[in-house]
PyMOL Python script that loads the backbone (N, CA, C, O; Angstrom):
from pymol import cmd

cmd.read_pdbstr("""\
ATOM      1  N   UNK A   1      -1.968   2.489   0.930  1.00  0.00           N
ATOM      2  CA  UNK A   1      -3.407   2.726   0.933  1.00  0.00           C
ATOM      3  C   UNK A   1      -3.911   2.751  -0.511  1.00  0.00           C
ATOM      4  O   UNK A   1      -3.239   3.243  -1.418  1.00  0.00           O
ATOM      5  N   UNK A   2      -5.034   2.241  -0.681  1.00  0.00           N
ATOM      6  CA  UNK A   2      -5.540   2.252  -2.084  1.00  0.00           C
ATOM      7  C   UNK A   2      -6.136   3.045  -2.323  1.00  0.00           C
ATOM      8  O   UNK A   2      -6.795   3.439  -1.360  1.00  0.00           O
ATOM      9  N   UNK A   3      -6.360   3.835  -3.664  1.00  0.00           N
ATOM     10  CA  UNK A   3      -7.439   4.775  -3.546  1.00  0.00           C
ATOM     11  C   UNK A   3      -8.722   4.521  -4.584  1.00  0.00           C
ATOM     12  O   UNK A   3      -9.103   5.303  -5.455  1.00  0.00           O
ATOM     13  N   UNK A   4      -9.166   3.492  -4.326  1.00  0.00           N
ATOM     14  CA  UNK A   4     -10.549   2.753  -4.918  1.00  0.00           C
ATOM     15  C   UNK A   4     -10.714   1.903  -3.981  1.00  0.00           C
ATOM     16  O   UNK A   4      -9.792   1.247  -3.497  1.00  0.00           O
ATOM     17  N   UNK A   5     -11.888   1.832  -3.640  1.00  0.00           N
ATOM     18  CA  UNK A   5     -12.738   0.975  -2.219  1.00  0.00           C
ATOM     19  C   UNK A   5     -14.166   0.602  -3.302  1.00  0.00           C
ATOM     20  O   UNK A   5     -14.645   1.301  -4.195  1.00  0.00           O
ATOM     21  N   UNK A   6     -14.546  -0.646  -2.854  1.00  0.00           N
ATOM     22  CA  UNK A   6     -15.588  -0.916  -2.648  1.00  0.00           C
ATOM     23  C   UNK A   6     -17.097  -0.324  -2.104  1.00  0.00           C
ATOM     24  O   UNK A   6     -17.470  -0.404  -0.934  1.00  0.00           O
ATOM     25  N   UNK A   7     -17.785   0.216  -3.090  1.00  0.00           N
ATOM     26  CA  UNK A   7     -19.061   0.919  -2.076  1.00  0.00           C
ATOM     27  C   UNK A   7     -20.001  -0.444  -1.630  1.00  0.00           C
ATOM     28  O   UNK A   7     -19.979  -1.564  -2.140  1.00  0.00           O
ATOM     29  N   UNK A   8     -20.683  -0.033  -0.698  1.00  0.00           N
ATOM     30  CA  UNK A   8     -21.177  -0.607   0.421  1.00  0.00           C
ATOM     31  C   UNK A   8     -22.598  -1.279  -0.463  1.00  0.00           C
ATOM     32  O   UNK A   8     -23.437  -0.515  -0.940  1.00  0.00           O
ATOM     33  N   UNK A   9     -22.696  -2.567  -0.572  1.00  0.00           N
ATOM     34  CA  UNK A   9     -23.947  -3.054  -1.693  1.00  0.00           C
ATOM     35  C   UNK A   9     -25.299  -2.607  -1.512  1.00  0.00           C
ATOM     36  O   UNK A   9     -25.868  -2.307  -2.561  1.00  0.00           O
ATOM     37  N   UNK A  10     -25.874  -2.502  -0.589  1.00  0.00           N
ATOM     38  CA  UNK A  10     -26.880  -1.433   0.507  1.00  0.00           C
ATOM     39  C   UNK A  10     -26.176  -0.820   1.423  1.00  0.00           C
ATOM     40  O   UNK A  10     -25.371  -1.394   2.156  1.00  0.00           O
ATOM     41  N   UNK A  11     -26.481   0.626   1.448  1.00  0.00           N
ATOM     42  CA  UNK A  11     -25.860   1.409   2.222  1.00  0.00           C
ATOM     43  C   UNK A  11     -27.156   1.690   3.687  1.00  0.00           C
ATOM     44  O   UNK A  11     -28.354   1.437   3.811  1.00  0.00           O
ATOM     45  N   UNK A  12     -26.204   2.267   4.488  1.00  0.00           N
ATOM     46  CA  UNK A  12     -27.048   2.397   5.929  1.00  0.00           C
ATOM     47  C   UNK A  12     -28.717   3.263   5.605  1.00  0.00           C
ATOM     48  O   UNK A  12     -29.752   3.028   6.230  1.00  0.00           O
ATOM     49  N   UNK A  13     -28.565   4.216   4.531  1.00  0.00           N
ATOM     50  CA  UNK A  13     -29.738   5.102   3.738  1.00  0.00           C
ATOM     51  C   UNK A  13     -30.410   4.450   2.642  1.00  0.00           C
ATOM     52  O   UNK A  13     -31.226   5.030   1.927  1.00  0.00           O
ATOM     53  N   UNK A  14     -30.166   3.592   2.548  1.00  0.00           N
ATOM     54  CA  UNK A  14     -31.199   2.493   1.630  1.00  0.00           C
ATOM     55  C   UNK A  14     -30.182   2.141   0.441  1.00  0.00           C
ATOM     56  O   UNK A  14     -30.253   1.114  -0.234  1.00  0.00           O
ATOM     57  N   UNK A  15     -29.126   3.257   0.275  1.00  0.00           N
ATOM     58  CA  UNK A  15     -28.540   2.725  -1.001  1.00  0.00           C
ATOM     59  C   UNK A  15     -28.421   1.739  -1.849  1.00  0.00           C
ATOM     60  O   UNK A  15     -28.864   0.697  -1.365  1.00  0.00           O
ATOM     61  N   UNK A  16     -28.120   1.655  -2.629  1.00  0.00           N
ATOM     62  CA  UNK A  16     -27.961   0.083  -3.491  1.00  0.00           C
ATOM     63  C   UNK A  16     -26.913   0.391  -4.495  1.00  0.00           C
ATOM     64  O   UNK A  16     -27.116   0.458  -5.707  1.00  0.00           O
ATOM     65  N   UNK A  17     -25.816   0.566  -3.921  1.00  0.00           N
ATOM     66  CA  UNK A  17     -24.708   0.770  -4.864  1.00  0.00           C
ATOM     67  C   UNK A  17     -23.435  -0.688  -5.297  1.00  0.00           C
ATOM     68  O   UNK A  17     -22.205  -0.689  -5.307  1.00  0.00           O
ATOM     69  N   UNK A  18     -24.309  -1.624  -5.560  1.00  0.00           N
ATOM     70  CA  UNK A  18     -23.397  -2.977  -5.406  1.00  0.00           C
ATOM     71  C   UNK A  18     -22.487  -2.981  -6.430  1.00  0.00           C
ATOM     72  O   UNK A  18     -23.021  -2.450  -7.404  1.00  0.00           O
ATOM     73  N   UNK A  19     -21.394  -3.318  -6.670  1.00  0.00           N
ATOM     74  CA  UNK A  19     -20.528  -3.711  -8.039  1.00  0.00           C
ATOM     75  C   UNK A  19     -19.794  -1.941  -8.162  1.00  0.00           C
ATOM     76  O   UNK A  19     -18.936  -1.772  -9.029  1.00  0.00           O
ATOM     77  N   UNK A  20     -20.125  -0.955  -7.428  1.00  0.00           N
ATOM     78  CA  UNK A  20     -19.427   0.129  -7.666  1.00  0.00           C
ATOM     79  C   UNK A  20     -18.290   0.442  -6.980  1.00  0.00           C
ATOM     80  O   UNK A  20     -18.128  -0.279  -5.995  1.00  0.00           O
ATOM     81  N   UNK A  21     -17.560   1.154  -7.134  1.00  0.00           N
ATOM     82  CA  UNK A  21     -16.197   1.676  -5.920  1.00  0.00           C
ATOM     83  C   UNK A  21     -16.244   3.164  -5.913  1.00  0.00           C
ATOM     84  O   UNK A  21     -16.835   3.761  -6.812  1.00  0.00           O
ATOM     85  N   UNK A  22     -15.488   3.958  -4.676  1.00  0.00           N
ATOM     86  CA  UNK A  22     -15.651   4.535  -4.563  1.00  0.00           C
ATOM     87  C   UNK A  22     -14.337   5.623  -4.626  1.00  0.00           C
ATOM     88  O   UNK A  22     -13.650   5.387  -5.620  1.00  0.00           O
ATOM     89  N   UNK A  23     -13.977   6.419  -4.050  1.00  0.00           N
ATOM     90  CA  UNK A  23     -12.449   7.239  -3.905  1.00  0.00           C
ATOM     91  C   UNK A  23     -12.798   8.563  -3.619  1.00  0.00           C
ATOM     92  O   UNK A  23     -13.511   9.346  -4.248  1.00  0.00           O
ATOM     93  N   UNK A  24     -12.053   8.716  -2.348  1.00  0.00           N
ATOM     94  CA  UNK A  24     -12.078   9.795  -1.597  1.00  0.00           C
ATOM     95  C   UNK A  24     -11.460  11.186  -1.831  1.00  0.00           C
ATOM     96  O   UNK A  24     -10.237  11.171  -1.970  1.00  0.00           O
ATOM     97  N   UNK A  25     -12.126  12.500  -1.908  1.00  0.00           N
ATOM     98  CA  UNK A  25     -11.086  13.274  -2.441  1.00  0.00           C
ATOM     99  C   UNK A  25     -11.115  14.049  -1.534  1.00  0.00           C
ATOM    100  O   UNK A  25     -12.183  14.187  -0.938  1.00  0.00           O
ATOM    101  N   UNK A  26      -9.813  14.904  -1.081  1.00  0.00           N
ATOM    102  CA  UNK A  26      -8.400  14.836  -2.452  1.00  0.00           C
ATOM    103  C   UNK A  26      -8.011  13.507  -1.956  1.00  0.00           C
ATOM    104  O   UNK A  26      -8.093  13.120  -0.790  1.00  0.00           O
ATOM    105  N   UNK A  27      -7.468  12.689  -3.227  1.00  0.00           N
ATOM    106  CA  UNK A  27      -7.095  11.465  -3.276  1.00  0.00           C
ATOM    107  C   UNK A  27      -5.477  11.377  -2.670  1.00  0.00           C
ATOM    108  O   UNK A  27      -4.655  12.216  -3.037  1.00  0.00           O
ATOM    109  N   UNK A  28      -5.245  10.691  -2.071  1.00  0.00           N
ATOM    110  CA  UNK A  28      -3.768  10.938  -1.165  1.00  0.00           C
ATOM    111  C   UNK A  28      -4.099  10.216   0.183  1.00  0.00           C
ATOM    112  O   UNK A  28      -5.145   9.649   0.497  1.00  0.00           O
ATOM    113  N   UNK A  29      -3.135  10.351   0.785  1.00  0.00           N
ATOM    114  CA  UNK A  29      -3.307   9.382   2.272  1.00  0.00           C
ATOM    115  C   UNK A  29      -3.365   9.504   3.417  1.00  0.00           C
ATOM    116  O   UNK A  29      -3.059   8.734   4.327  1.00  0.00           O
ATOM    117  N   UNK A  30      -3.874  10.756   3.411  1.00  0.00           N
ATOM    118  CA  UNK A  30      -4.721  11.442   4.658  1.00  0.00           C
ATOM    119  C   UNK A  30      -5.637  10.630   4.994  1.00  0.00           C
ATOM    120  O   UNK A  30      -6.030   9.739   4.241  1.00  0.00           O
ATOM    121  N   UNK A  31      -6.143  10.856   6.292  1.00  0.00           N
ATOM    122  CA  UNK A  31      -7.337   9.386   6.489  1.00  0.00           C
ATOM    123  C   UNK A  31      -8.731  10.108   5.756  1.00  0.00           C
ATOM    124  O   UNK A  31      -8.817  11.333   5.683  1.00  0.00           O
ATOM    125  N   UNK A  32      -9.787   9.210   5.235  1.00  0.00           N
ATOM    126  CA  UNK A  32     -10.918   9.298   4.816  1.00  0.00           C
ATOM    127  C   UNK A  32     -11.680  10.658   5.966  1.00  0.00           C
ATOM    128  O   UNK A  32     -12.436  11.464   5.425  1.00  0.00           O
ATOM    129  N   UNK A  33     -11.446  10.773   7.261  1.00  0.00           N
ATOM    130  CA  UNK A  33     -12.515  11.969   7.677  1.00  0.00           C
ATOM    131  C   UNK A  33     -11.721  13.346   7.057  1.00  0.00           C
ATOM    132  O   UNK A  33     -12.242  14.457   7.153  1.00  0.00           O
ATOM    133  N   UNK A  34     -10.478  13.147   6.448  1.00  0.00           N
ATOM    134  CA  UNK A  34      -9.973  14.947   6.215  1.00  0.00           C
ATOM    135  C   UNK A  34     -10.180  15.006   4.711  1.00  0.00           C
ATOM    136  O   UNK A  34      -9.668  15.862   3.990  1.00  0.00           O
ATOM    137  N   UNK A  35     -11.035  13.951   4.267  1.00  0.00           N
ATOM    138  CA  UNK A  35     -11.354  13.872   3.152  1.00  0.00           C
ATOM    139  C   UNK A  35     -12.806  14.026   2.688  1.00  0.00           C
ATOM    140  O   UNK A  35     -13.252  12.880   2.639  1.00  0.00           O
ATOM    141  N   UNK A  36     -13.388  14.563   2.464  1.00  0.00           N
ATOM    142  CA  UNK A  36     -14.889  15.329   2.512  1.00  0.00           C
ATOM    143  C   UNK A  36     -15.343  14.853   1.088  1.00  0.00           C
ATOM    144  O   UNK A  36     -16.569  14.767   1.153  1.00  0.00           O
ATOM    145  N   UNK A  37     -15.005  14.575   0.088  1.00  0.00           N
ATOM    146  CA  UNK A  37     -15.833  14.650  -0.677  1.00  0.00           C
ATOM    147  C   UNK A  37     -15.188  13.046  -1.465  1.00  0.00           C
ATOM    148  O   UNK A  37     -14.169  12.421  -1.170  1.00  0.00           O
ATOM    149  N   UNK A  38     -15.968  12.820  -2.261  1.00  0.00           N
ATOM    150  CA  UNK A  38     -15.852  11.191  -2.661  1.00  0.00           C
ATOM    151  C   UNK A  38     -16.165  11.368  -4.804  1.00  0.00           C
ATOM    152  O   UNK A  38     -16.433  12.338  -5.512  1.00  0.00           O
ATOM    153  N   UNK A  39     -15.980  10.163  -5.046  1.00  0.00           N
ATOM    154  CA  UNK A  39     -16.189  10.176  -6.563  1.00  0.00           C
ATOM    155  C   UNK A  39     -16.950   8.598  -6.433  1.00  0.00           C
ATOM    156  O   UNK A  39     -16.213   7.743  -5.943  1.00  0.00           O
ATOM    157  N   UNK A  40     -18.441   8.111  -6.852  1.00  0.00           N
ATOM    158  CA  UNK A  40     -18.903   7.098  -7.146  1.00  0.00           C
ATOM    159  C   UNK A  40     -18.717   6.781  -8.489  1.00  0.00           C
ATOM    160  O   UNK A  40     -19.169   7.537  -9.349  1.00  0.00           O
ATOM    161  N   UNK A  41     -17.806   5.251  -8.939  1.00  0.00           N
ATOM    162  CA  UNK A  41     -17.514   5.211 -10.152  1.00  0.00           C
ATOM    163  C   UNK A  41     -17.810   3.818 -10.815  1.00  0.00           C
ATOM    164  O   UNK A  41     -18.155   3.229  -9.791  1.00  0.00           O
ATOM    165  N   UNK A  42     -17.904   2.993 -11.689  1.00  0.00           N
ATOM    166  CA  UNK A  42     -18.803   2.056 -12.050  1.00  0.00           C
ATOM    167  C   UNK A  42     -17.197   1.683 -13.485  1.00  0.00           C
ATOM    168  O   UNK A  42     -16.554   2.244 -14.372  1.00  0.00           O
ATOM    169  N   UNK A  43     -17.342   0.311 -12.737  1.00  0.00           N
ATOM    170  CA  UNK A  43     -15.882   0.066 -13.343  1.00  0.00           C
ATOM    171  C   UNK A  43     -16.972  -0.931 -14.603  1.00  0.00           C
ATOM    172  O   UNK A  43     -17.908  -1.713 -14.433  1.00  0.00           O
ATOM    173  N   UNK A  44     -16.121  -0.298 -16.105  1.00  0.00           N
ATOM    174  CA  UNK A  44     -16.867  -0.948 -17.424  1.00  0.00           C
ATOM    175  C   UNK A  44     -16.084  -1.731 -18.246  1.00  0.00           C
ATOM    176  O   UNK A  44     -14.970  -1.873 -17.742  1.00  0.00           O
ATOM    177  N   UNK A  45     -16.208  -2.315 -19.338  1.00  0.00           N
ATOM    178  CA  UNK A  45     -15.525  -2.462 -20.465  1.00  0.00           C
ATOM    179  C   UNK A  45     -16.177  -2.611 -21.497  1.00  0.00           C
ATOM    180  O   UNK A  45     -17.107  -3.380 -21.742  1.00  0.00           O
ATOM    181  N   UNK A  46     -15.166  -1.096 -22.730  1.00  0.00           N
ATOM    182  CA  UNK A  46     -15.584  -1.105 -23.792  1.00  0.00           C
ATOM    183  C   UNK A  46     -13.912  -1.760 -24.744  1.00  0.00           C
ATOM    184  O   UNK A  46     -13.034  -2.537 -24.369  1.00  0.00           O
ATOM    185  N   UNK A  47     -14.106  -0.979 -26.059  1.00  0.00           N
ATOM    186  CA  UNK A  47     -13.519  -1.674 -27.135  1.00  0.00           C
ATOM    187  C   UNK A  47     -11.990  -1.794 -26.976  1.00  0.00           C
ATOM    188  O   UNK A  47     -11.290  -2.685 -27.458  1.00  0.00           O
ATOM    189  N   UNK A  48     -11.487  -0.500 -26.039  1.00  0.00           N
ATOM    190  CA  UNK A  48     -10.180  -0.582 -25.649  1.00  0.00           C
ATOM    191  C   UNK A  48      -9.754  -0.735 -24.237  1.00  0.00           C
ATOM    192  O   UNK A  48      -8.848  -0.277 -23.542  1.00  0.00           O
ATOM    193  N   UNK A  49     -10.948  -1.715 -24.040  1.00  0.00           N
ATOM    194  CA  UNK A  49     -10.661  -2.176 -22.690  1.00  0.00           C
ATOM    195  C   UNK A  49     -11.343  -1.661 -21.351  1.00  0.00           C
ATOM    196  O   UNK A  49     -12.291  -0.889 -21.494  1.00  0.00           O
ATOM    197  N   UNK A  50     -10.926  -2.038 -19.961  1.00  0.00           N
ATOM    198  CA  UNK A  50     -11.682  -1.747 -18.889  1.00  0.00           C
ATOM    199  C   UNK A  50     -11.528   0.093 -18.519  1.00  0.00           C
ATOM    200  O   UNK A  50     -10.478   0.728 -18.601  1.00  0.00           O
ATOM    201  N   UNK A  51     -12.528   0.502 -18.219  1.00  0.00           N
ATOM    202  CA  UNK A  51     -12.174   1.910 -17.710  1.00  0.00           C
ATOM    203  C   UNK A  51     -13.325   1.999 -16.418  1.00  0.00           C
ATOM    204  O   UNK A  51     -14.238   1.206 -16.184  1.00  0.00           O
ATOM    205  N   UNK A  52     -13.071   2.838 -15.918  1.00  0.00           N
ATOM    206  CA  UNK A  52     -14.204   3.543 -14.718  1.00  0.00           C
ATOM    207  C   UNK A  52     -15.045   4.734 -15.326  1.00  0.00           C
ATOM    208  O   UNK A  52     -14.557   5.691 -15.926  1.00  0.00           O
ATOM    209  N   UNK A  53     -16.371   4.527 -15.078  1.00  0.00           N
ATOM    210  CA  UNK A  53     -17.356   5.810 -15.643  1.00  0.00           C
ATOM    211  C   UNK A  53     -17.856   6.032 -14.172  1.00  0.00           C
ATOM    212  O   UNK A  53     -18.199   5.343 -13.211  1.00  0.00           O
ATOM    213  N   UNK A  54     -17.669   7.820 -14.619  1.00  0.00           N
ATOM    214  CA  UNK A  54     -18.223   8.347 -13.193  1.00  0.00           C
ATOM    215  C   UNK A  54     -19.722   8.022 -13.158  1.00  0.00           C
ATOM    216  O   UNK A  54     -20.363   7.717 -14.164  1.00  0.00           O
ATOM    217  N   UNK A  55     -20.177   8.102 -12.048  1.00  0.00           N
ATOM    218  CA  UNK A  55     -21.615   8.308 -11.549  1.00  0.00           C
ATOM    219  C   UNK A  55     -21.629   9.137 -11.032  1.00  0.00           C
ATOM    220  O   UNK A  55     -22.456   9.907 -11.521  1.00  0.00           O
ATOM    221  N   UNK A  56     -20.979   9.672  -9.911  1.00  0.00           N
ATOM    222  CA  UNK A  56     -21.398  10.813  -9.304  1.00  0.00           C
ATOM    223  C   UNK A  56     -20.306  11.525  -8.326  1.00  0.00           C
ATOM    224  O   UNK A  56     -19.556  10.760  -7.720  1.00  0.00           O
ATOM    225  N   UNK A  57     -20.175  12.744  -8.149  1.00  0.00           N
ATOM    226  CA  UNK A  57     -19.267  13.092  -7.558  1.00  0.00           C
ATOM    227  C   UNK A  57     -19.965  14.876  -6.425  1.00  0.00           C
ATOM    228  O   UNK A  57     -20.598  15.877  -6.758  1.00  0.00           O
ATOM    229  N   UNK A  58     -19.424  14.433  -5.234  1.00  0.00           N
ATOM    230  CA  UNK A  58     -20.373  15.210  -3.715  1.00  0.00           C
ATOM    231  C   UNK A  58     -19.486  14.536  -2.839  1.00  0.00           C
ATOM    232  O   UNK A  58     -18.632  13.656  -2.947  1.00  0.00           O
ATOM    233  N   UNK A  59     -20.120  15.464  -1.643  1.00  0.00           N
ATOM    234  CA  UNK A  59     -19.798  15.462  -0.390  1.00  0.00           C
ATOM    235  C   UNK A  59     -20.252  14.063   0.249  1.00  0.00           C
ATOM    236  O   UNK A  59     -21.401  13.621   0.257  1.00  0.00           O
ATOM    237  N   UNK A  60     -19.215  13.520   0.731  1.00  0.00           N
ATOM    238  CA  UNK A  60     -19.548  11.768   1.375  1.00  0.00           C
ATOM    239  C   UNK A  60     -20.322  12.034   2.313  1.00  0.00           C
ATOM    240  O   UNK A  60     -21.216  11.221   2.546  1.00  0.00           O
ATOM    241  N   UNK A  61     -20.211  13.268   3.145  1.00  0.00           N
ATOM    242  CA  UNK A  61     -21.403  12.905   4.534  1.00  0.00           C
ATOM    243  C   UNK A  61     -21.479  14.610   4.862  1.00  0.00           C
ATOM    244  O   UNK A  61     -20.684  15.361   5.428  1.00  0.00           O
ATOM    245  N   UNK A  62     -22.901  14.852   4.191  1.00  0.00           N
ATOM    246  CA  UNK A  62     -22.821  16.564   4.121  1.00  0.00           C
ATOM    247  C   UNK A  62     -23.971  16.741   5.201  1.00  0.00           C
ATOM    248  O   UNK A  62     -24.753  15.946   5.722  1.00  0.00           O
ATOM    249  N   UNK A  63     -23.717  18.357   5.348  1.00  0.00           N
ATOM    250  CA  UNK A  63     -24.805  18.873   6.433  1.00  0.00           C
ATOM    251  C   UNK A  63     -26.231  17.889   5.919  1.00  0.00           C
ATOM    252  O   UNK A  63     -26.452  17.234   4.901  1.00  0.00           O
ATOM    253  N   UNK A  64     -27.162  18.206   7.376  1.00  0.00           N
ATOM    254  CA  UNK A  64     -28.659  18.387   6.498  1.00  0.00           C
ATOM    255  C   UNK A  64     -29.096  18.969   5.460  1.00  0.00           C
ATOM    256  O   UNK A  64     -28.511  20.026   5.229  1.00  0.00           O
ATOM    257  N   UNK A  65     -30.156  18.603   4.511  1.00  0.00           N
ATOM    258  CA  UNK A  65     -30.832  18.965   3.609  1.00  0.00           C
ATOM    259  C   UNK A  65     -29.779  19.077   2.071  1.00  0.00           C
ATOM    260  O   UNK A  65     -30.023  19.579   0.974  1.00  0.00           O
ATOM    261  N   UNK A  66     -28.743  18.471   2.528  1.00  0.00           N
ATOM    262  CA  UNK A  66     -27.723  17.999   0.766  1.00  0.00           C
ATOM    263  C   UNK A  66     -27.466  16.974   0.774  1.00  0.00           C
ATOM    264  O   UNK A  66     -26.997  16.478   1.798  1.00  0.00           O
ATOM    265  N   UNK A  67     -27.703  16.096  -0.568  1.00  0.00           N
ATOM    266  CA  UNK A  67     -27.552  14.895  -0.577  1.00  0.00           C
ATOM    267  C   UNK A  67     -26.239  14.160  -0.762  1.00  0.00           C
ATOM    268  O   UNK A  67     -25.423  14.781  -1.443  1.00  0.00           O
ATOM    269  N   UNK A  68     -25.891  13.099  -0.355  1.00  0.00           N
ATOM    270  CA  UNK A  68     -24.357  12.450  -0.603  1.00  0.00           C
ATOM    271  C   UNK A  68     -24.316  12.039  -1.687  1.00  0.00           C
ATOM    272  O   UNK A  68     -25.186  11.658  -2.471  1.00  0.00           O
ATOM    273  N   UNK A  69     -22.631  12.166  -1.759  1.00  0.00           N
ATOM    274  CA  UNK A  69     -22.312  11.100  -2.880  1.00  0.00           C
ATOM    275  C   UNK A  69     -23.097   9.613  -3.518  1.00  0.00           C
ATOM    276  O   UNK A  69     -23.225   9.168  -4.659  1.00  0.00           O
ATOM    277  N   UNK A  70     -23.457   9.210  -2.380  1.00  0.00           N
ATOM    278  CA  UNK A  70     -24.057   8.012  -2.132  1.00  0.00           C
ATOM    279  C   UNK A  70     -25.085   7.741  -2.373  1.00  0.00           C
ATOM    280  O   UNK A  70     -25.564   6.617  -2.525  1.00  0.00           O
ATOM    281  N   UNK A  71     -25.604   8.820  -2.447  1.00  0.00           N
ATOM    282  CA  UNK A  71     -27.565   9.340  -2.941  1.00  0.00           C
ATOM    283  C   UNK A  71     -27.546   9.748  -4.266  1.00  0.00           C
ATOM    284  O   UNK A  71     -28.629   9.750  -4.851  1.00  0.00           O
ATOM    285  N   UNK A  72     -26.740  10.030  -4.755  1.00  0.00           N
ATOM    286  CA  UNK A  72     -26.667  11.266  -5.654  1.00  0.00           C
ATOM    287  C   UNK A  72     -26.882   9.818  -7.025  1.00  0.00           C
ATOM    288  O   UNK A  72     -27.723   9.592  -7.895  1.00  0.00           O
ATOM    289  N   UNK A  73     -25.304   8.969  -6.445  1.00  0.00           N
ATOM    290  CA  UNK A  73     -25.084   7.728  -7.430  1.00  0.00           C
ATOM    291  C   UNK A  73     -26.236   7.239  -7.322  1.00  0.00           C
ATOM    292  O   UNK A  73     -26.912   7.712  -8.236  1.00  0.00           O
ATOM    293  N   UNK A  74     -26.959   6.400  -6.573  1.00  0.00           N
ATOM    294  CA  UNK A  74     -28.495   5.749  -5.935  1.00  0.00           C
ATOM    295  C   UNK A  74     -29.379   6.518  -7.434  1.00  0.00           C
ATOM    296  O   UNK A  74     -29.617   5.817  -8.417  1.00  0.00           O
ATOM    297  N   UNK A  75     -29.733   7.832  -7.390  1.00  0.00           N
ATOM    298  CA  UNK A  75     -30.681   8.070  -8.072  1.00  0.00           C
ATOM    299  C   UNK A  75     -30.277   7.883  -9.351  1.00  0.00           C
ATOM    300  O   UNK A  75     -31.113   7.379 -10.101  1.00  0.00           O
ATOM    301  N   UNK A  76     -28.976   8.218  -9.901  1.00  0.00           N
ATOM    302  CA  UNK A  76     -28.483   8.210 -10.762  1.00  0.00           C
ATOM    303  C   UNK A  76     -28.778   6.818 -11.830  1.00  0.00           C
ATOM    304  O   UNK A  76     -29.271   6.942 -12.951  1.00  0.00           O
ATOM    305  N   UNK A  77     -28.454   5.789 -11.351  1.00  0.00           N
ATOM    306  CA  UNK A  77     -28.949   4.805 -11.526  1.00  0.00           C
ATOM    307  C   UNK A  77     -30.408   3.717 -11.287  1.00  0.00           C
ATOM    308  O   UNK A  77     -30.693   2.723 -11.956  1.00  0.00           O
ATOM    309  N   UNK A  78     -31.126   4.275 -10.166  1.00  0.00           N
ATOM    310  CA  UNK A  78     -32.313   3.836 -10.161  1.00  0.00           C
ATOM    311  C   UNK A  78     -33.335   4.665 -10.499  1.00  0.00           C
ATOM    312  O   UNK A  78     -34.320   4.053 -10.911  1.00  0.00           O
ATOM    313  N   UNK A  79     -33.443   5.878 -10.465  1.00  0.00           N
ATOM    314  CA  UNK A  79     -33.962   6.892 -10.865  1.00  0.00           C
ATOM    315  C   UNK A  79     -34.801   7.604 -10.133  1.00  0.00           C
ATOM    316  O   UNK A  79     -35.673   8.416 -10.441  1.00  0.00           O
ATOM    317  N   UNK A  80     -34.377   7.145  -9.009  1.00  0.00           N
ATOM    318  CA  UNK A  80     -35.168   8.219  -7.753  1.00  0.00           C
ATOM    319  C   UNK A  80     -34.167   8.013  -6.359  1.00  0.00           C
ATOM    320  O   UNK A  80     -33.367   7.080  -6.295  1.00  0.00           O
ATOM    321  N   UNK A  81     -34.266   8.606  -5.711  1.00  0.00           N
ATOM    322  CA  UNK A  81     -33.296   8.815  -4.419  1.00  0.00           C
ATOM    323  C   UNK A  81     -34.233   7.753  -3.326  1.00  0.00           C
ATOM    324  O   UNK A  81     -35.416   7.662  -3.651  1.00  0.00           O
ATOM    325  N   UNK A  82     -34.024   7.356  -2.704  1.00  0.00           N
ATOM    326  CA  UNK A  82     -34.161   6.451  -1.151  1.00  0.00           C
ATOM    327  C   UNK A  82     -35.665   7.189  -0.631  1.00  0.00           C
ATOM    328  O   UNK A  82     -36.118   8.332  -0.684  1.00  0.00           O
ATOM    329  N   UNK A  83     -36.073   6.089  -0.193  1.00  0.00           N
ATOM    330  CA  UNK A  83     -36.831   7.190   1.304  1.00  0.00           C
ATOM    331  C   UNK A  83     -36.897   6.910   2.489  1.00  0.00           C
ATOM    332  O   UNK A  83     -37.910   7.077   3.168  1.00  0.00           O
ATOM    333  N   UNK A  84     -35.536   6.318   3.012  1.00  0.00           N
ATOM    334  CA  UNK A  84     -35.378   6.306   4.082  1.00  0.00           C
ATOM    335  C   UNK A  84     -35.128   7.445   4.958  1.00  0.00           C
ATOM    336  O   UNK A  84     -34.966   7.272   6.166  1.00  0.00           O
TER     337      UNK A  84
END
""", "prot")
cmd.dss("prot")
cmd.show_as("cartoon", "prot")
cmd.util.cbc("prot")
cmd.orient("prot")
């Protein structure tokens, strides 16, 4: 099992997280539902080469009224959250 995935280029909540990946924590090989919380990360390259910079790190699919991982990255980079 890998533990970097692909995030979803529009997500089902309007997201727009294209070119990012994602990883489930705790990282290990339990399946993704005993895994609650996620890291959105934005793979770069600087002078010593490729690295991953976080964007955001939350709960992949939390109660009402807290936002996801998935939202969290979204605003992070566009600068406002969805309104779907």
């Amino acid at each position: 099992m890998t533990s970097l995935l692909p995030c979803e280029a529009e997500g089902a909540r309007g997201t727009r997280l294209d070119q990012l990946v994602k990883a489930y924590v705790p990282i290990g090989d339990r399946p993704p539902s005993e895994r609650p919380f996620g890291f959105v990360l934005s793979p770069e390259h600087g002078r010593e080469g490729p690295y991953l910079e976080l964007v955001a790190f939350g709960e992949r699919h939390p109660t009402k009224g807290i936002r996801s991982v998935y939202e969290r990255a979204h605003k992070r980079l566009h600068g406002h959250y969805t309104y779907l």
